[in-house]
Every structure is written in C-alpha cells, then in structure tokens.
KOLKOLZA-876474 format. One record per residue (C-alpha): x, y, z; residue number from 1. Coordinates in Angstrom, 1 decimal, always signed. Layout:
X, Y, Z, NUM .
...
% end
This chain:
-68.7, +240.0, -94.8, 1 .
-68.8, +241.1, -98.4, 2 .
-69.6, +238.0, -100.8, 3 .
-68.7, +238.8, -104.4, 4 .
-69.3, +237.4, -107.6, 5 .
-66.0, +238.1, -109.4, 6 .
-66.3, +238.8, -113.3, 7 .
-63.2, +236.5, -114.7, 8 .
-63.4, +236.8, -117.2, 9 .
-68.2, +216.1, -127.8, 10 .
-68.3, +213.8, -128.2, 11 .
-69.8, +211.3, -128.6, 12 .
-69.1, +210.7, -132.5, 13 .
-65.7, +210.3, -133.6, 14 .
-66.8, +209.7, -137.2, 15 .
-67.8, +212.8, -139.4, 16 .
-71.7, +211.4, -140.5, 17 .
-74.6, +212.5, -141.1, 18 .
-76.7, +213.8, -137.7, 19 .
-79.1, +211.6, -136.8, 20 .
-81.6, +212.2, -133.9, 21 .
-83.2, +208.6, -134.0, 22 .
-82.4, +207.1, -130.8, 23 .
-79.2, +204.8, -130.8, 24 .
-79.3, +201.1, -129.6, 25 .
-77.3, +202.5, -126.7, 26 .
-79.4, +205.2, -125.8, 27 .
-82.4, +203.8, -124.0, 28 .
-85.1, +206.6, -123.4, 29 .
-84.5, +206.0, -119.3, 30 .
-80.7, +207.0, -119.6, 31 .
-80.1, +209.5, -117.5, 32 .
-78.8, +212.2, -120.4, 33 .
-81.2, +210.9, -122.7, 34 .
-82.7, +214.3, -123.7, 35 .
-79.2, +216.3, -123.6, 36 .
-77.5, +213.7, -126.2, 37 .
-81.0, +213.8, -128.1, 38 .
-81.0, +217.5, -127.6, 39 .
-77.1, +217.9, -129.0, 40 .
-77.5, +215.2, -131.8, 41 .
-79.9, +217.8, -133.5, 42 .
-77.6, +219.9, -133.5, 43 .
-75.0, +218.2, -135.3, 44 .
-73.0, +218.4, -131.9, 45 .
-73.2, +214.7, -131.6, 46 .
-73.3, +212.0, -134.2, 47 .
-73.4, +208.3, -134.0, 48 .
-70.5, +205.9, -134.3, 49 .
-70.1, +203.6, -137.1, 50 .
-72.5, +201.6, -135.9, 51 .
-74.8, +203.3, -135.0, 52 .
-73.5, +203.8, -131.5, 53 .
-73.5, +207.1, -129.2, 54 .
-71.7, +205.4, -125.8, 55 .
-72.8, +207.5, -123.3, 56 .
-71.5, +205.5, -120.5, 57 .
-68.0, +205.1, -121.9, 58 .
-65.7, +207.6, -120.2, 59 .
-64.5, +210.5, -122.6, 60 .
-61.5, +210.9, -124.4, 61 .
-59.5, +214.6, -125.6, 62 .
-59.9, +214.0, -129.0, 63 .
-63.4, +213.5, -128.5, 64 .
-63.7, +216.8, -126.8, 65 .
-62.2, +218.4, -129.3, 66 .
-64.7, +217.0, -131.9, 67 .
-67.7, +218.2, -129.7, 68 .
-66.5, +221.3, -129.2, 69 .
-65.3, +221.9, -132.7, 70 .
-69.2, +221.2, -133.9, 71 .
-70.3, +223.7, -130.9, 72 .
-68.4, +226.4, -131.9, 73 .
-68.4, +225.9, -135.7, 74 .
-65.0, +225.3, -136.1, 75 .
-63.0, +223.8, -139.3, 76 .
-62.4, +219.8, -138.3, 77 .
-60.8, +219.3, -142.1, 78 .
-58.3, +217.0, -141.5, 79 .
-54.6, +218.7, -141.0, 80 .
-51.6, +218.8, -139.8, 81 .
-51.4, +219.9, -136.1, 82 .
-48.2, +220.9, -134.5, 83 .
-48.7, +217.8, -132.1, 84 .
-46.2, +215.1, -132.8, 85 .
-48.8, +212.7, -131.4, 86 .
-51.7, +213.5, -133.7, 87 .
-51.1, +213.1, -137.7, 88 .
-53.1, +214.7, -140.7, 89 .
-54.4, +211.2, -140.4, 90 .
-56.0, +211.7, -137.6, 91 .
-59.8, +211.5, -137.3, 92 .
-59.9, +214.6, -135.2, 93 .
-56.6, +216.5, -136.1, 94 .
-58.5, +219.4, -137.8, 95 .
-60.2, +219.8, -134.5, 96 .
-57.9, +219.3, -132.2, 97 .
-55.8, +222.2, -133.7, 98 .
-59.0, +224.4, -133.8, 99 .
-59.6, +224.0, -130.4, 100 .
-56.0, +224.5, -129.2, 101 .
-55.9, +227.6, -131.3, 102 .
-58.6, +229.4, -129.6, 103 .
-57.8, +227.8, -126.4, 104 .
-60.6, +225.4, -125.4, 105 .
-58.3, +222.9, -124.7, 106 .
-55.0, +223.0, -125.6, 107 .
-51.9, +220.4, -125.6, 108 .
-49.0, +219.8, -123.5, 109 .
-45.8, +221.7, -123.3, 110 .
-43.7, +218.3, -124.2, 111 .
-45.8, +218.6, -127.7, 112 .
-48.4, +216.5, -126.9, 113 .
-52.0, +216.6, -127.1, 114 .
-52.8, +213.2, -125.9, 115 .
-56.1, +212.2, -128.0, 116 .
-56.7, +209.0, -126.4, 117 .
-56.1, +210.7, -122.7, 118 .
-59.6, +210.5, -120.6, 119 .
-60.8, +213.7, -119.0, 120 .
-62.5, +214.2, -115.4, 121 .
-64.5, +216.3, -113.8, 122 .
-61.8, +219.2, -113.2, 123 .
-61.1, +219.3, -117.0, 124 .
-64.5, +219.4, -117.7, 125 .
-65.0, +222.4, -115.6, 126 .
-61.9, +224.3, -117.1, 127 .
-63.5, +223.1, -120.7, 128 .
-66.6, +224.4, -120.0, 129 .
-65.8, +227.8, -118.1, 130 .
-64.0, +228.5, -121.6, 131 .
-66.3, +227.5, -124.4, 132 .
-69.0, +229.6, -122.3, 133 .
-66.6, +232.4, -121.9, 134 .
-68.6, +232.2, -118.1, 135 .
-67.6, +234.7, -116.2, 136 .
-69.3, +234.8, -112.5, 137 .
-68.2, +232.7, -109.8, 138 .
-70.1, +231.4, -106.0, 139 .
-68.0, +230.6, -103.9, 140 .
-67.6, +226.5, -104.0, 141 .
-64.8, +226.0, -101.2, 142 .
-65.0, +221.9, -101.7, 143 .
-62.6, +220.5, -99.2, 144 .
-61.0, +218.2, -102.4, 145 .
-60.1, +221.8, -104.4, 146 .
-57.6, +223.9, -103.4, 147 .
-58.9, +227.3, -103.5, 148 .
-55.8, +229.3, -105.1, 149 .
-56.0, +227.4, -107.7, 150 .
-57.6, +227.7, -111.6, 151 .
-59.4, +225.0, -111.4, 152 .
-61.1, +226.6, -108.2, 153 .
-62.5, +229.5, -110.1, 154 .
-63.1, +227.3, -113.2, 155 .
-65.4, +225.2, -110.5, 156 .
-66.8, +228.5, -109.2, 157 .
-68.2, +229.3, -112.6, 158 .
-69.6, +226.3, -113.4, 159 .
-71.8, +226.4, -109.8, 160 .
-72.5, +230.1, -110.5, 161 .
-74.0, +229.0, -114.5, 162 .
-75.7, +225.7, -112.8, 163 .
-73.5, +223.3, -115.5, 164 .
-72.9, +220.8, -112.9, 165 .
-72.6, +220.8, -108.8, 166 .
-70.8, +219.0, -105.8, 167 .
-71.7, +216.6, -103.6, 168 .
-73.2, +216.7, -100.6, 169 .
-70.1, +215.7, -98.1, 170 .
-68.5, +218.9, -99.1, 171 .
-66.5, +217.7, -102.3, 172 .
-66.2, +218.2, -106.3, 173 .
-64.5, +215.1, -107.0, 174 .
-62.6, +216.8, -109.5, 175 .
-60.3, +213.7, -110.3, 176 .
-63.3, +211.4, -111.5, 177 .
-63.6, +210.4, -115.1, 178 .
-66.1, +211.7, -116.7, 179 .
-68.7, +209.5, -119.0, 180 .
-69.6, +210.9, -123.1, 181 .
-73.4, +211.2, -121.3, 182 .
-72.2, +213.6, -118.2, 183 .
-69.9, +215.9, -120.9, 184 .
-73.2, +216.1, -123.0, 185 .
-75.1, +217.5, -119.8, 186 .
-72.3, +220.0, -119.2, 187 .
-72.8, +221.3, -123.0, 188 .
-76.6, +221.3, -123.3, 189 .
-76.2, +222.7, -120.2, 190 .
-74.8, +225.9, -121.1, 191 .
-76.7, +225.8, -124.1, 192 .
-80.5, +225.2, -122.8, 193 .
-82.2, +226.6, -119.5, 194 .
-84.6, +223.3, -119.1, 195 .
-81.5, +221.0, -118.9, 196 .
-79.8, +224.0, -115.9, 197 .
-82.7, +222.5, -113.8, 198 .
-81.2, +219.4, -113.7, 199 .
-77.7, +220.9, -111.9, 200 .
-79.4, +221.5, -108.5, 201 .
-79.5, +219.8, -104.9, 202 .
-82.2, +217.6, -103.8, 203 .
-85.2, +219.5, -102.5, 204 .
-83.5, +223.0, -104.3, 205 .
-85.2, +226.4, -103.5, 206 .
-84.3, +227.4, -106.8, 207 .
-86.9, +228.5, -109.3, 208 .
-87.6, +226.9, -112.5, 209 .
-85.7, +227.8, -115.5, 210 .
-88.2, +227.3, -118.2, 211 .
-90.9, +229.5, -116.3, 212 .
-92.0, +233.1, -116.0, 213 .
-93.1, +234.4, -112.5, 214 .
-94.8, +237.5, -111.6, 215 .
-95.3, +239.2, -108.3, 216 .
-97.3, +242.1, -107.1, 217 .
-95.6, +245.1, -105.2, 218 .
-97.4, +247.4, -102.8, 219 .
-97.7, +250.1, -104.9, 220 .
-100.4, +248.0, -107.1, 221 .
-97.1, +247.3, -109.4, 222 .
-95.7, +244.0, -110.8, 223 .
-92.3, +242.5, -111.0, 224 .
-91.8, +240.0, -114.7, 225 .
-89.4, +237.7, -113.8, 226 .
-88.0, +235.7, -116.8, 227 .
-84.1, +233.7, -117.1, 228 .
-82.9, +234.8, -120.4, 229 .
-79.4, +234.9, -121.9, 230 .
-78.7, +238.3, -121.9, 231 .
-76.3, +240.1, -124.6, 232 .
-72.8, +241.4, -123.1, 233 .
-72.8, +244.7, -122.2, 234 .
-70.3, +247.5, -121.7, 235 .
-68.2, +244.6, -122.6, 236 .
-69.1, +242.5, -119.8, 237 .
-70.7, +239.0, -120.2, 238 .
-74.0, +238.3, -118.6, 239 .
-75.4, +235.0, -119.9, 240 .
-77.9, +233.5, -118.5, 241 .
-79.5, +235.2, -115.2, 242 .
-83.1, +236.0, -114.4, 243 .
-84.7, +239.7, -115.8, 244 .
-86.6, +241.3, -114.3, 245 .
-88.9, +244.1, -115.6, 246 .
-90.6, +246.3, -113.7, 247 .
-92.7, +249.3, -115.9, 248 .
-89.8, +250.9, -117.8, 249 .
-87.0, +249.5, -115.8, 250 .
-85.0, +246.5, -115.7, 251 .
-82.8, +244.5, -113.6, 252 .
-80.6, +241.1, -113.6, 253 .
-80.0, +238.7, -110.5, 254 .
-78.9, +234.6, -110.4, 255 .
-79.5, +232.0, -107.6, 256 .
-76.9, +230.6, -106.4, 257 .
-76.8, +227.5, -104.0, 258 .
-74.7, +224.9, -102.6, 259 .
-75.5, +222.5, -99.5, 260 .
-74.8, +224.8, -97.3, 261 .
-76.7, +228.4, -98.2, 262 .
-79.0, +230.1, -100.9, 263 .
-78.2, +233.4, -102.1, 264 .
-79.7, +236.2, -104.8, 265 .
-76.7, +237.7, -106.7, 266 .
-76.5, +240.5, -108.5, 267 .
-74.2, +241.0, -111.9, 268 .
-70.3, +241.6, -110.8, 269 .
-71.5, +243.1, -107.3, 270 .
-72.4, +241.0, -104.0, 271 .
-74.7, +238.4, -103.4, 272 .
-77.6, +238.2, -100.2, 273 .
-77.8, +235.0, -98.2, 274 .
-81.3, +234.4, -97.9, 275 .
-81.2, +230.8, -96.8, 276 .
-79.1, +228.2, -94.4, 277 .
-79.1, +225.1, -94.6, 278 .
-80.0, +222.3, -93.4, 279 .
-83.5, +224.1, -93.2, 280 .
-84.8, +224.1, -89.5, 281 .
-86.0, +226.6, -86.6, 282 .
-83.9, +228.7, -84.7, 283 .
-81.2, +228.5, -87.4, 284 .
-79.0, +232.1, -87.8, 285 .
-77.0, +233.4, -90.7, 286 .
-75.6, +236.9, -91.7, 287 .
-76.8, +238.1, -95.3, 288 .
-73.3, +238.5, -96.3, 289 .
-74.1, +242.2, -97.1, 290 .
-70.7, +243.3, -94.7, 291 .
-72.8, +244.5, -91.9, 292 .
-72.5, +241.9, -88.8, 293 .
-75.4, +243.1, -87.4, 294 .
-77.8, +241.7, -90.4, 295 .
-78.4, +238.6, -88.9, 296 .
-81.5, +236.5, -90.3, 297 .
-83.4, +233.9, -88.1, 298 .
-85.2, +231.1, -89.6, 299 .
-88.3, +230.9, -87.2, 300 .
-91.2, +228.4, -89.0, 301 .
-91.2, +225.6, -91.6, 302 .
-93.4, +223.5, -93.7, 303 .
-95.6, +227.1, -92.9, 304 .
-99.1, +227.7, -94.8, 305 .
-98.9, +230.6, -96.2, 306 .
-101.4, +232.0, -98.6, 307 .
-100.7, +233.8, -102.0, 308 .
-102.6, +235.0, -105.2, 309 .
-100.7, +232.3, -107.0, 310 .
-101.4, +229.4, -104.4, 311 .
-101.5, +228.2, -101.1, 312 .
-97.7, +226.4, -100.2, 313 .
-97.5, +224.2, -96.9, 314 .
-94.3, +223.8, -97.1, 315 .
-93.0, +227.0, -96.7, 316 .
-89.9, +228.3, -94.8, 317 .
-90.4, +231.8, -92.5, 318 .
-87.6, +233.8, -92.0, 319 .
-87.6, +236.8, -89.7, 320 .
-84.6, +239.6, -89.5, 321 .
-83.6, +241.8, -87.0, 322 .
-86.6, +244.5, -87.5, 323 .
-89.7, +241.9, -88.1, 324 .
-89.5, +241.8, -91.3, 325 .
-90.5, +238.4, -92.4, 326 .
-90.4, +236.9, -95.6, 327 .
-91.0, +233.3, -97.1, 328 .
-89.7, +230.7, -99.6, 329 .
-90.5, +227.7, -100.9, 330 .
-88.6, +224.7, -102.7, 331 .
-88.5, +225.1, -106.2, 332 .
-90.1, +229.0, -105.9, 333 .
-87.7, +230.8, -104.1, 334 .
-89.6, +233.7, -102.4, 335 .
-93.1, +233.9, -102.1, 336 .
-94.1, +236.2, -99.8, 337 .
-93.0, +239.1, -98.1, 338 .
-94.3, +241.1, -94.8, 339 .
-92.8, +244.1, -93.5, 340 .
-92.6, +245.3, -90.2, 341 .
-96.4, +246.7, -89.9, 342 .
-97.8, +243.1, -90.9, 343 .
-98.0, +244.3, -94.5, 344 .
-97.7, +242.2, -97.4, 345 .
-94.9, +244.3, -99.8, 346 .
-93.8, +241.2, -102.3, 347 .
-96.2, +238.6, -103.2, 348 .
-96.4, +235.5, -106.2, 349 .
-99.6, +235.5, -108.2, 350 .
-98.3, +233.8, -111.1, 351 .
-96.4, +231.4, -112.9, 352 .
-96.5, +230.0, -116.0, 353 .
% end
C-alpha cells in the first residue's frame, strides 16, 4: 500500500519596544520554552511587556499572533486602519493584523471580524504554522479527534511531517486545546531552528539528531554525508528542512517521519518506507508500505549488541525481511547497521559529530 507524502502546497509582546534578550522575571531558566522565547526575543520576534513581562504561560490571543508573525515575516505593523470593524487605527496591533490577513497567515471572519482578543488552540496553530512555513509535505497523522477530510487534517499532517509539534500517545491531537504564548514560541523557533525540531518527538524517538552530521561507510569503500539542512525550493517545489545526503558527486534528500505507531524514511513528494512498528518488541510484522504485500518486515531481536566503527549500541533493534536481509536501528540513530543476505556488512555508522 502506497504511502505518499503529498506536496500541498507572537507573541508574546504586545508593546512595540526595544528587543531585549535578558531573561524576564517570568521566564525562569527551567521553563519549559525557555531557550525558544530566548532564542525568538533576539530576533526581535518577541519583546517584553510593559513591564518587563514575556507571559509564557498565559494562553495566546489573535492579535498577538498577528504581532509575532508580523516581526517573523518583516511585515509593516504601523498602526492603520484595517477593514475589521472590530480593530481601529488605535489598535496596538492593527497594522499587523491587516498585514497578516493580507497575505493570509491568519485572516478574519466573514461577519468582518478579526477578533483580537479571541484565544487560539492547537488546530489554529497548526493551520498558522503550515502557512507562515509555506510547509508543504504531509505523514499521515489519522488522530481519532481530527477528521481526516478536513484542512485542518493536512494542516496537522504538515506540522508532524516538519517536526513543529506532535500528538499524543492515546491516538489524539487535541486540536481544541488553548494554546499558551510559550507553546506558540516552540511552534515558531521550531520552524525556524533544527536544535529546537528535536524537541517535537516521542519518548525514546529513533530519530536522529538534528544538530548533527553522520557518516556511514558503503561496501564499495564509499561514504554516505548525512547532514539536515534547509534546502532552497526547486523546480518550484519547496523542500525545507530534510536530511542531505552526499555521496561523491551525487546528492539526495529524505525526512523521518514518526508517530506512536511506525517510523518511516521519506523521500521528497514520492513514498515513504516503514522501517519500524511500534511498540518495539520480537516477533512484531509490518509491510514497508512500498505497495507490494509481500514486503513484509519481522522485528526478530532487541536491546541487540551490535558493533560499529562509530560505537558499540546495546540497545539495538534487529529487523529481518523476507530474504535475510537484516538491518539495525537504534533510538536517537536511526540505522546503524546493515547485513545483506551473505552475512555482509553493506551500510554501517562510523561517525557522528
């Protein structure tokens, strides 16, 4: 069964000061999204209150979506009219609220509205988000609390795919919970930064890290550079940020994708290959997802030894297919090892750094 990724493609100042990237009273070092609000107040993307203030815990408002965003992008917040009869020239934000309806970030109401003081959640975040980023792959999220013919569905699917935010692990996305100035702040720097993607993963994820380079050795005495990079659009599609992969001359793109039930290497507007189930234990089956029903994958060992020129892991995970061929991942590696059919070692880590 075919899998595809489908190409679709703040805050927390209301007051236009001066940055500042001392640490509010609010903001104790331990906060959960200490280092995204530190990271975004350099930036000019977030300032501090009147006094000296950030909130993060306070649940976020439009307006002050629209004055995060408006920073982000670079937009004009002079005060101005706006065509909303609820936001004046007055207005703290009114010159970015009617930037960012203009170039449809978030837009108002069809009753005239825009509703400044209205509280988002976590649906409108994802929507938000999918936009500013212009994301444009999707994994398949299929939370039993989002209807899947819906936008907000793909809008969810892109944010998985980018690592911006995830579900829980009882199958939902919560979409209707508010959503605090600190967790909008991690959905920007997010998008922005690969260190904070890391952050966006399940407990005990097989994904690699970010901020990292790791290099294998091929059987032909060859090695494969693998590095996650934003890369440019091309032939007017948009990439973003997936890991590259150099090999000699040549050069390829591929994401991880994962949820709480599967891990999966996908490939730029084409299919992706299940390479894990989960829960993780022996004996467990699952199809690739390549559209052949006969590609059926075993998992047959865990918390394996298994010896490579980077390091020895003893927690590694053995899967075997159909043919013998085995190969082996770790959490927080992703593959390791590979051995073909004839015992031979054809994909191996030696490095990371």
């Amino acid at each position: 069964m075919k899998k595809l990724m489908a190409p679709i493609a703040i805050v927390l100042a209301l007051f236009l000061l001066g940055s500042s990237v001392q640490a509010a009273p609010d903001l104790p070092k331990n906060h959960r999204y200490y280092e995204e609000i530190q990271y975004l107040m350099k930036k000019g993307v977030i300032n501090e209150e009147s006094d000296g203030k950030v909130r993060p815990n306070a649940v976020i408002t439009r307006a002050e979506v629209a004055v995060m965003i408006g920073r982000l992008k670079g937009l004009d917040g002079k005060k101005k009219d706006t065509k909303f009869k609820d936001v004046k020239k007055s207005h703290y934000a009114s010159g970015y609220i009617a930037a960012v309806d203009k170039a449809g970030y978030l837009k108002g109401y069809k009753d005239g509205t825009y509703r400044p003081n209205q509280t988002i959640n976590r649906g409108d975040a994802a929507l938000i988000v999918s936009r500013v980023f212009d994301l444009a792959f999707t994994f398949n999220n299929e939370f039993k609390d989002v209807r899947s013919d819906t936008a907000l569905s793909e809008a969810i699917a892109k944010v998985l795919a980018a690592n911006i935010t995830i579900g829980y692990s009882d199958n939902t996305f919560r979409p209707k919970a508010k959503v605090t100035r600190g967790e909008f702040a991690a959905f920007i720097a997010r998008g922005l930064e690969p260190k904070f993607k890391n952050d966006a993963v399940i407990k005990n994820s097989y994904q690699k890290d970010k901020t990292k380079t790791y290099t294998y050795a091929r059987p032909d005495g060859s090695t494969e550079v693998h590095r996650f990079v934003n890369v440019p659009k091309r032939d007017g599609l948009t990439f973003g940020f997936m890991w590259t992969v150099k090999v000699g001359n040549d050069v390829y793109e591929y994401m991880e994708f994962e949820n709480y039930k599967l891990f999966a290497f996908a490939y730029p507007y084409s299919e992706y290959d299940q390479a894990l189930a989960y829960p993780v234990k022996v004996g467990q089956k699952f199809n690739t997802g390549l559209g052949d029903e006969t590609l059926i994958n075993t998992i047959t060992g865990v918390n394996k030894t298994v010896k490579t020129r980077y390091k020895t892991f003893t927690n590694a995970t053995e899967v075997t297919t159909k043919t013998g061929f085995k190969y082996y991942m770790a959490p927080g590696f992703a593959t390791i090892k590979s051995i073909d059919e004839k015992g031979r070692v054809v994909f191996e880590l030696t490095s990371v750094k």
